[in-house]
KOLPAKE-444072 format. One record per residue (C-alpha): residue in three letters; residue number from 1; x, y, z. Coordinates in steps of 0.05 Angstrom, whole numbers, plus 5000, padded with zeros to 4 digits. Layout:
REM residues N
SITE,type,seq,x,y,z
SITE,ALA,NUM,X,Y,Z
...
END
This chain:
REM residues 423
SITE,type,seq,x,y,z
SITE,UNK,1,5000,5000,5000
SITE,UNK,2,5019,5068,4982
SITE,UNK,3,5035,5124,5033
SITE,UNK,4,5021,5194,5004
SITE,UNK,5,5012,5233,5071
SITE,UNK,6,5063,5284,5098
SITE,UNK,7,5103,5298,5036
SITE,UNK,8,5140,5360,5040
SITE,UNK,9,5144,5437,5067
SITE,UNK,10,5098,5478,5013
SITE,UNK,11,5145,5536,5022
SITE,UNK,12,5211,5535,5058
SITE,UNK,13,5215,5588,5114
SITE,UNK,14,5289,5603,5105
SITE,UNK,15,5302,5661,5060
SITE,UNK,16,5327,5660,4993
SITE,UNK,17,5394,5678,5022
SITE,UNK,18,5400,5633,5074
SITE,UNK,19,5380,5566,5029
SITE,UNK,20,5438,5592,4990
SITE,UNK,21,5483,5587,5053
SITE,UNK,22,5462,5526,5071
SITE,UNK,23,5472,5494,5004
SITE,UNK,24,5539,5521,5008
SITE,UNK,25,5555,5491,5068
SITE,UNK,26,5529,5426,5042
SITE,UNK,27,5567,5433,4978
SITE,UNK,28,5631,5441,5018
SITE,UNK,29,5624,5386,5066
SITE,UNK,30,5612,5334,5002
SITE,UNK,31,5670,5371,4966
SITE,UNK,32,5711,5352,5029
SITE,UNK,33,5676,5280,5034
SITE,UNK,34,5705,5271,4955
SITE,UNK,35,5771,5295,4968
SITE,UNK,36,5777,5247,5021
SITE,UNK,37,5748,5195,4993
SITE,UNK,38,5785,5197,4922
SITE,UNK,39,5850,5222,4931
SITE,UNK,40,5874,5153,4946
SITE,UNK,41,5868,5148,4884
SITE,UNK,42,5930,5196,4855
SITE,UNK,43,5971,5174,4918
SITE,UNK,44,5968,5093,4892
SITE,UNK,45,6021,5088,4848
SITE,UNK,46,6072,5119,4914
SITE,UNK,47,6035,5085,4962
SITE,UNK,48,6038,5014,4920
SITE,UNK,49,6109,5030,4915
SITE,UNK,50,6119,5044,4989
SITE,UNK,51,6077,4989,5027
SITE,UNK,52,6093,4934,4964
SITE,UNK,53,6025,4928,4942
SITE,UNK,54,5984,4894,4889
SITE,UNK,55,5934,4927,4837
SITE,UNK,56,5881,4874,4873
SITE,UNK,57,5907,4905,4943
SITE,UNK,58,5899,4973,4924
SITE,UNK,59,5825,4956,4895
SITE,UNK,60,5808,4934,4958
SITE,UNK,61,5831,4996,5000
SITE,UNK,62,5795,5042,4941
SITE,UNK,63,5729,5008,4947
SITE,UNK,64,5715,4945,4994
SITE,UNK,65,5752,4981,5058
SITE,UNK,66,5710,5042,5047
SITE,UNK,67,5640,5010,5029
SITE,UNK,68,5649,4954,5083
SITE,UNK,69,5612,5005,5133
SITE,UNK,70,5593,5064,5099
SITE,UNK,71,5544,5032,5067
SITE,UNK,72,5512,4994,5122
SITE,UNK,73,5522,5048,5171
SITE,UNK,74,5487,5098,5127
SITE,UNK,75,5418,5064,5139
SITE,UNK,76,5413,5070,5221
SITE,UNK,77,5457,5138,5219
SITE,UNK,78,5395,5158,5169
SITE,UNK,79,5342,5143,5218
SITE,UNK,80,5376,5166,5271
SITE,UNK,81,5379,5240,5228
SITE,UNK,82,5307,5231,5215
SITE,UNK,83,5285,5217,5291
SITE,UNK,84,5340,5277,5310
SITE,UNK,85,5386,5336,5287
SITE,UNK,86,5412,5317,5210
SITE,UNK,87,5458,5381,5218
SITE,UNK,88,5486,5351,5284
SITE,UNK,89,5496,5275,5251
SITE,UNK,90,5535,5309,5188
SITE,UNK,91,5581,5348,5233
SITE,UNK,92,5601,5299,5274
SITE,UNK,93,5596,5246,5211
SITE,UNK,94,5652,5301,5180
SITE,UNK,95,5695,5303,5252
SITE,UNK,96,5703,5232,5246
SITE,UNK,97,5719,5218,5174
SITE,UNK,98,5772,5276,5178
SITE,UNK,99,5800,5248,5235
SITE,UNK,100,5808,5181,5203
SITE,UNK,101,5837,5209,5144
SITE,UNK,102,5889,5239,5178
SITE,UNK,103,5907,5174,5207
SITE,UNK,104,5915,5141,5139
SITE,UNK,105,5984,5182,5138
SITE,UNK,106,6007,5151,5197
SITE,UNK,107,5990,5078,5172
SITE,UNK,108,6051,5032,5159
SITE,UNK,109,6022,4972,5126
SITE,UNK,110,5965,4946,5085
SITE,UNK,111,5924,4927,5147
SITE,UNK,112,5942,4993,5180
SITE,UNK,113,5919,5026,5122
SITE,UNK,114,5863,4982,5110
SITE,UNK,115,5825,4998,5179
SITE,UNK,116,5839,5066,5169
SITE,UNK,117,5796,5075,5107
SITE,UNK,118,5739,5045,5142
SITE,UNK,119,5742,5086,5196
SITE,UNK,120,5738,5143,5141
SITE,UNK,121,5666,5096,5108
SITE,UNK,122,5641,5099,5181
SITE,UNK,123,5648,5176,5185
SITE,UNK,124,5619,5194,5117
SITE,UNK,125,5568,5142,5120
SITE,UNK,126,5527,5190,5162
SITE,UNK,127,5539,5255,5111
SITE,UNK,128,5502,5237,5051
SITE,UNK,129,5429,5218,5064
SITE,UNK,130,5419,5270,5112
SITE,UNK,131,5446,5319,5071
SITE,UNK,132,5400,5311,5014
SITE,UNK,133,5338,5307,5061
SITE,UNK,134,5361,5372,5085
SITE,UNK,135,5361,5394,5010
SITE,UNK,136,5294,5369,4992
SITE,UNK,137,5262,5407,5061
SITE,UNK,138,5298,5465,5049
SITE,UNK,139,5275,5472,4970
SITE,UNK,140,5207,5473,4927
SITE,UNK,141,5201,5413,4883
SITE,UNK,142,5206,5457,4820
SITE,UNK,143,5284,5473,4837
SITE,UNK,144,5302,5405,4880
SITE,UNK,145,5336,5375,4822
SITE,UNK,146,5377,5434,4810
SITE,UNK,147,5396,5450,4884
SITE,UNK,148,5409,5374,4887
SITE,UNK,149,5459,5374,4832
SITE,UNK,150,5496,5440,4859
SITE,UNK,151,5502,5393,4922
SITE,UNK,152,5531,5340,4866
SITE,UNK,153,5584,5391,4844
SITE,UNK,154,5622,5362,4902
SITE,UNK,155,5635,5300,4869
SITE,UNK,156,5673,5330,4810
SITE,UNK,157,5698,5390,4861
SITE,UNK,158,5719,5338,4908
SITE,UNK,159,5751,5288,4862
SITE,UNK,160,5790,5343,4823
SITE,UNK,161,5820,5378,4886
SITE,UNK,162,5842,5312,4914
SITE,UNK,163,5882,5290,4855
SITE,UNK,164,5907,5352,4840
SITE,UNK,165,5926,5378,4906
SITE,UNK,166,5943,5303,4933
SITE,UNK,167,5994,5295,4866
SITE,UNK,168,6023,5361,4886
SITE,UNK,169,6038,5343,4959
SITE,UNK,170,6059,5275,4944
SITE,UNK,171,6109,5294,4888
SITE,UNK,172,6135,5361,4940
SITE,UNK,173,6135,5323,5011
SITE,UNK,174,6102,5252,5009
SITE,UNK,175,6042,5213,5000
SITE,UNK,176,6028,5214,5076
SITE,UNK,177,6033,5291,5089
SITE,UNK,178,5968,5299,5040
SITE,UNK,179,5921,5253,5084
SITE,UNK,180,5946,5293,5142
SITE,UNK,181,5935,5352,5102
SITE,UNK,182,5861,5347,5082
SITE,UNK,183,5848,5304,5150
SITE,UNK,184,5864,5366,5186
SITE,UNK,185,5823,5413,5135
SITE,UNK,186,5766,5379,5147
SITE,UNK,187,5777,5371,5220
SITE,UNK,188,5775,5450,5225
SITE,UNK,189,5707,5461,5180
SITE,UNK,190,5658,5414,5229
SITE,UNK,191,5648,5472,5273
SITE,UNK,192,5634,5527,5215
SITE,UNK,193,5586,5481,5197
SITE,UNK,194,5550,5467,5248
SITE,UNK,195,5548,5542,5268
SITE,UNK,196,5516,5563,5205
SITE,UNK,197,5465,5503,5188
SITE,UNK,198,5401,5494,5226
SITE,UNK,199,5355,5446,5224
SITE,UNK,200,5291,5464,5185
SITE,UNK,201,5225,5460,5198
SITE,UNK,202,5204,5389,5179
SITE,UNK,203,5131,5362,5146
SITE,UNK,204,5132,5319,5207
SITE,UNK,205,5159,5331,5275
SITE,UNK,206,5232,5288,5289
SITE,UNK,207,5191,5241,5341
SITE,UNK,208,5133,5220,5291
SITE,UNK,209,5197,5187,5248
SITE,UNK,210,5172,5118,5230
SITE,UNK,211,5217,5046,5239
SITE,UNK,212,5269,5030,5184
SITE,UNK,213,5231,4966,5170
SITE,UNK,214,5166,5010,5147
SITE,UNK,215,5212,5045,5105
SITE,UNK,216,5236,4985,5078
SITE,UNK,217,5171,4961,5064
SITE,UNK,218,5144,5016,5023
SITE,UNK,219,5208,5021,4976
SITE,UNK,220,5212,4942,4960
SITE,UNK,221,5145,4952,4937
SITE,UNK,222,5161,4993,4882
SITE,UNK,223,5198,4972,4816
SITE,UNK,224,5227,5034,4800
SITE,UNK,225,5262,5025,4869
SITE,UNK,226,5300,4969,4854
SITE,UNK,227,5314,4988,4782
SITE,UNK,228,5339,5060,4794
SITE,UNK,229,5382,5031,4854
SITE,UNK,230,5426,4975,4811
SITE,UNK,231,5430,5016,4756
SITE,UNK,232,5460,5072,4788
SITE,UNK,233,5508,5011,4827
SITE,UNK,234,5524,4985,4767
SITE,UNK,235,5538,5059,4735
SITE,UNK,236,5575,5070,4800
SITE,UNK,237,5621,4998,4789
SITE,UNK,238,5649,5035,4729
SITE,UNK,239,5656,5106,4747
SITE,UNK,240,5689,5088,4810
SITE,UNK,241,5731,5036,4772
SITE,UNK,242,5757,5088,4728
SITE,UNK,243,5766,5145,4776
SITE,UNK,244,5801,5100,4820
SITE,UNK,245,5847,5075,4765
SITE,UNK,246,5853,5126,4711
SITE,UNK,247,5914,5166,4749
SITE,UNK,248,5949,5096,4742
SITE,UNK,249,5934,5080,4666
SITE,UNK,250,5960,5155,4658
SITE,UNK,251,6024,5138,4699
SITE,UNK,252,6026,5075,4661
SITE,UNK,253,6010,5087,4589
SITE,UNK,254,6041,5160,4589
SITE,UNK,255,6095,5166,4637
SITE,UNK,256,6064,5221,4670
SITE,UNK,257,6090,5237,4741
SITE,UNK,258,6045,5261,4800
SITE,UNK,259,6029,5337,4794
SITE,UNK,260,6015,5319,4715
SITE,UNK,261,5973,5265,4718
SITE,UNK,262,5935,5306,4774
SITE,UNK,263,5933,5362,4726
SITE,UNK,264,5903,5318,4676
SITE,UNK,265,5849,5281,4710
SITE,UNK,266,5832,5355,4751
SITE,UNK,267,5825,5378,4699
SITE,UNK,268,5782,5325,4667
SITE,UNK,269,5738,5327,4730
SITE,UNK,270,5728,5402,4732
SITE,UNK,271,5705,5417,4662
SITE,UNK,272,5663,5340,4647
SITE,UNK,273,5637,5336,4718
SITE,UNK,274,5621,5397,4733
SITE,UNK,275,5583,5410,4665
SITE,UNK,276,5552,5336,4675
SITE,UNK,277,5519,5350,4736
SITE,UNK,278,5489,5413,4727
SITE,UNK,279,5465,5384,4659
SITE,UNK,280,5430,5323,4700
SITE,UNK,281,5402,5380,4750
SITE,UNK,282,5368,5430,4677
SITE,UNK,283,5347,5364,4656
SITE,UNK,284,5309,5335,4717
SITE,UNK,285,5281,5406,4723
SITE,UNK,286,5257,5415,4655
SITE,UNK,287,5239,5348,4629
SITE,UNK,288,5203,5313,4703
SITE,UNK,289,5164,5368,4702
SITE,UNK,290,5132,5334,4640
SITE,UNK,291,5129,5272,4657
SITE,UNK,292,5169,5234,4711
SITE,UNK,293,5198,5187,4678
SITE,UNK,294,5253,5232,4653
SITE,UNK,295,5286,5221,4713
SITE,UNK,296,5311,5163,4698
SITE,UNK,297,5309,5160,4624
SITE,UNK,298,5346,5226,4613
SITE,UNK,299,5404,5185,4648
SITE,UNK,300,5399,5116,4606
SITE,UNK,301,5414,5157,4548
SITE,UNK,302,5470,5193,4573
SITE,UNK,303,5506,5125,4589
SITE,UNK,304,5491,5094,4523
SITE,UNK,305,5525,5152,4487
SITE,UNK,306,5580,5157,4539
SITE,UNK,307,5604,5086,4532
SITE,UNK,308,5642,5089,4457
SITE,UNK,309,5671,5148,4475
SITE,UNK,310,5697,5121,4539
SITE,UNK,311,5732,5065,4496
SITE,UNK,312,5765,5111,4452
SITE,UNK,313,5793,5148,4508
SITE,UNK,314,5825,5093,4542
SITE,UNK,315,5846,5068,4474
SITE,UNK,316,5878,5131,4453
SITE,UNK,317,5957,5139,4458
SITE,UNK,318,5975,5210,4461
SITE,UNK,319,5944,5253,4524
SITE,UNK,320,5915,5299,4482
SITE,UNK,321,5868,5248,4442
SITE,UNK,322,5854,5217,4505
SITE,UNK,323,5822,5273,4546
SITE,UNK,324,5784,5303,4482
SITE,UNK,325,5753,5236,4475
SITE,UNK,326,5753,5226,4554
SITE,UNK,327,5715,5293,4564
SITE,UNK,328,5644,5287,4539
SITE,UNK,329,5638,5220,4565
SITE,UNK,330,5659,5251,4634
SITE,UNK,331,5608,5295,4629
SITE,UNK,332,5551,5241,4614
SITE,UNK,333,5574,5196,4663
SITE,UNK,334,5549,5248,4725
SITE,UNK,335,5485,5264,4687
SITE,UNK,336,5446,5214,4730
SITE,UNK,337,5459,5240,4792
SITE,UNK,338,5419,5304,4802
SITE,UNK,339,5355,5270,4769
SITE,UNK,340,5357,5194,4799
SITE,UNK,341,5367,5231,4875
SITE,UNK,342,5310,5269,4861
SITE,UNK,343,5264,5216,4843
SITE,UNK,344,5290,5166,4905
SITE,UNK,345,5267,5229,4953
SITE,UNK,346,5203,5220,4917
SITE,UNK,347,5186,5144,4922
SITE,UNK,348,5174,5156,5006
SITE,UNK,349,5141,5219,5041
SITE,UNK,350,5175,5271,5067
SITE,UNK,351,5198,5250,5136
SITE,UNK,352,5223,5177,5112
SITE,UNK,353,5262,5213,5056
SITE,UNK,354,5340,5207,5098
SITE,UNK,355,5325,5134,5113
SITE,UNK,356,5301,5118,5036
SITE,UNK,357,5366,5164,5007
SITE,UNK,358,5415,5110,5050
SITE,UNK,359,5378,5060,5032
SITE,UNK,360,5391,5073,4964
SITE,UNK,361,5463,5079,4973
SITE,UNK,362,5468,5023,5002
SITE,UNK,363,5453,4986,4945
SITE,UNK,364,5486,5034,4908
SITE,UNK,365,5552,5034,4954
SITE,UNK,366,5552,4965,4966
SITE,UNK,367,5560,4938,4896
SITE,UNK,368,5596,5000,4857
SITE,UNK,369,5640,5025,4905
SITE,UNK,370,5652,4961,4946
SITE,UNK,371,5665,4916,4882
SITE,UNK,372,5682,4966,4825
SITE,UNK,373,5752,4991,4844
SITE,UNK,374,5775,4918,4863
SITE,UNK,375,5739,4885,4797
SITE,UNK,376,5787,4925,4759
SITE,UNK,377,5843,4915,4801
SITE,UNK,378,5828,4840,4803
SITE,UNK,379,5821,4844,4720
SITE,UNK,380,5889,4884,4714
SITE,UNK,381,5923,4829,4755
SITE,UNK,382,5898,4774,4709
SITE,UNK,383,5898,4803,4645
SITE,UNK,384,5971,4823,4661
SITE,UNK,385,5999,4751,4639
SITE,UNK,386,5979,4766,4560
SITE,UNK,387,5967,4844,4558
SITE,UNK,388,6041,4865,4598
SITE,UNK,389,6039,4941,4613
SITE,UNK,390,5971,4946,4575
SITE,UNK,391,5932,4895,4626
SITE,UNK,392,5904,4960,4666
SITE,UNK,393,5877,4981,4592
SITE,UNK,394,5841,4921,4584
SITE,UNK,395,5810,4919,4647
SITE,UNK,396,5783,4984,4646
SITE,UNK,397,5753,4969,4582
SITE,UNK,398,5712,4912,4601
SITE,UNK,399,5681,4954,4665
SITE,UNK,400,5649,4990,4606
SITE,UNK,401,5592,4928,4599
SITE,UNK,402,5565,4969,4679
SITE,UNK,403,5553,5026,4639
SITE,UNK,404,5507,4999,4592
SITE,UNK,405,5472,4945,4635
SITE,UNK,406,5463,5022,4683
SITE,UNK,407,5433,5041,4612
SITE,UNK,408,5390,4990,4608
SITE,UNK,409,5362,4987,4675
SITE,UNK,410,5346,5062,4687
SITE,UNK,411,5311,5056,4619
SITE,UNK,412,5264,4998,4645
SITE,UNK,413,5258,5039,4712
SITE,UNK,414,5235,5102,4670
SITE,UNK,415,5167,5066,4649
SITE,UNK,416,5140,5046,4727
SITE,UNK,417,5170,5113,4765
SITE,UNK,418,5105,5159,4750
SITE,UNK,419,5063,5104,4788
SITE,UNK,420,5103,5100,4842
SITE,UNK,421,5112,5176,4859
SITE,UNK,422,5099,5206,4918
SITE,UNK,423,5086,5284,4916
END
């Protein structure tokens, strides 16, 4: 059965002004979440070097050590936003992944460094969810998408500052002083945060917030649920994949030493992401407005025509073919983001909406952040046997087939998400 009641604030109190702020705030906090999350991924080839790893070791400490938790933490630190304060569970949530990413300087060995990057999934496992319910309180449906892909700039904001400023510091001091670097960043922004975000007035009071398994119940009821959440975890199996490993293909295939592959890939990030997302967050706008299943099938075309393109970059041998092929591709790989959010808030009234966005990524998590890195890892290592120096090529390749099985799924989920709206 349905649950329509309670949906969501028919006009935000907060001024203009201050919703601004706020999404500021929010932006920055995910910005930092990215950079902490992804610069591991410009320090691998020193750290690999340093603590004698593997590729398949180094795809486990990209994805499986951060998803172990984060992703099944991000469900009870959602209701626990819902029931409470989800400004006081992201400031802490931010305190405690800093903290941990600090310590991944100080690790000496795989396990060291292992435990340390799930301490950093238990911190940020309680940043996300909240953060968009904040969003979708805070703004009138007819601008959600957009606000919610300004919040997205954080991914592409995020991932470019942490390869770019983590190459830097690793190629001028070490690989260690840039966790300790951005650790202790982040460390020092909790406080602003929590000094300039309050908690909104909510649809429903904190203490009316129903149990997780209600929650449950409503979403596995709906098709477009489950078909919005594996596509965007098998989208997320690739694009993890390759932002995890791309700064080593361009090490690799290119020679390219720390501050230029950092330059490279920032730069990548900046112009594709950036224009991706606030593409996804127009089209949401513009085309749900029409009919809702846009949402998702705006993104299933985006990945179909990103995929070829994606080959060609990876196939290319100069730098300069590769990112003009790499580029548009970037850009239609974040597409999804701003539009598939916005319908998951929409699947559950108003005050279930933190508890149904970590539900979501933990499916989403899980599978494409927890398996994607080490797939390719795992493929690199096998492949290397016939394809030498060109195994990491190969690899990357064949995560392409997540892409279009994303495609296909998000296309499916296009035709049952109308029914299963919730205004």
């Amino acid at each position: 059965m349905t649950e329509t009641a309670n949906t969501s604030l028919p006009a935000p109190a907060a001024s203009s002004g201050y919703r601004a702020a706020v999404l500021a705030m929010l932006l920055l906090v995910y910005t930092f979440n990215f950079v902490d999350r992804q610069i591991l991924g410009i320090l691998a080839p020193a750290i690999k070097a340093d603590l004698s790893l593997s590729d398949s070791q180094l795809g486990m400490l990209g994805g499986l050590a951060f998803a172990l938790l984060y992703s099944t933490l991000a469900i009870p630190l959602a209701w626990l936003a819902d029931r409470t304060s989800r400004s006081w569970v992201i400031t802490v949530s931010l305190g405690v992944w800093s903290a941990f990413t600090a310590l991944c300087g100080l690790a000496g060995s795989f396990g060291q460094l292992f435990l340390a990057r799930v301490g950093v999934g238990v911190g940020e496992a309680g940043g996300v969810a909240p953060s968009y319910a904040l969003i979708t309180d805070y703004f009138r449906p007819s601008s959600r998408a957009r606000a919610l892909a300004v919040y997205s700039l954080g991914i592409p904001l995020g991932s470019a500052a942490g390869v770019m400023l983590g190459g830097y510091l690793a190629s001028a001091i070490d690989w260690r002083t840039a966790f300790l670097a951005v650790g202790i960043a982040g460390l020092a922004i909790a406080p602003l945060f929590r000094l300039v975000v309050r908690e909104p007035r909510r649809a429903a009071a904190p203490a009316d917030a129903v149990p997780i398994a209600r929650v449950f119940g409503i979403l596995a009821a709906k098709r477009s649920f489950w078909l919005l959440s594996f596509g965007a975890a098998s989208s997320s199996m690739c694009g993890y994949g390759l932002a995890f490993w791309l700064p080593s293909l361009l090490k690799r295939s290119f020679a390219l030493d720390l501050v230029a592959t950092g330059k490279f890939y920032g730069a990548l990030l900046l112009i594709g992401g950036v224009a991706g997302v606030m593409l996804g967050g127009v089209l949401g706008d513009r085309l749900g407005a029409r009919a809702k299943g846009a949402y998702a099938k705006a993104p299933a075309i985006s990945f179909f025509i990103a995929v070829p393109l994606f080959a060609a970059g990876i196939l290319s041998h100069t730098t300069t073919a590769a990112f003009l092929f790499l580029l548009i591709p970037q850009a239609l790989a974040y597409v999804w983001l701003a539009p598939v959010i916005t319908a998951v808030q929409h699947l559950v009234p108003a005050h279930m909406r933190a508890t149904a966005s970590a539900t979501f990524l933990l499916i989403n998590n899980l599978i494409g952040l927890g398996a994607g890195t080490w797939v390719m890892g795992a493929l690199s290592d096998g492949f290397t046997a016939r394809f030498a120096e060109d195994a990491l090529r190969y690899a990357m390749l064949s995560g392409l087939v997540f892409y279009l099985l994303a495609g296909l799924l998000m296309w499916l989920g296009s035709r049952t998400l109308a029914e299963d709206w919730v205004d």
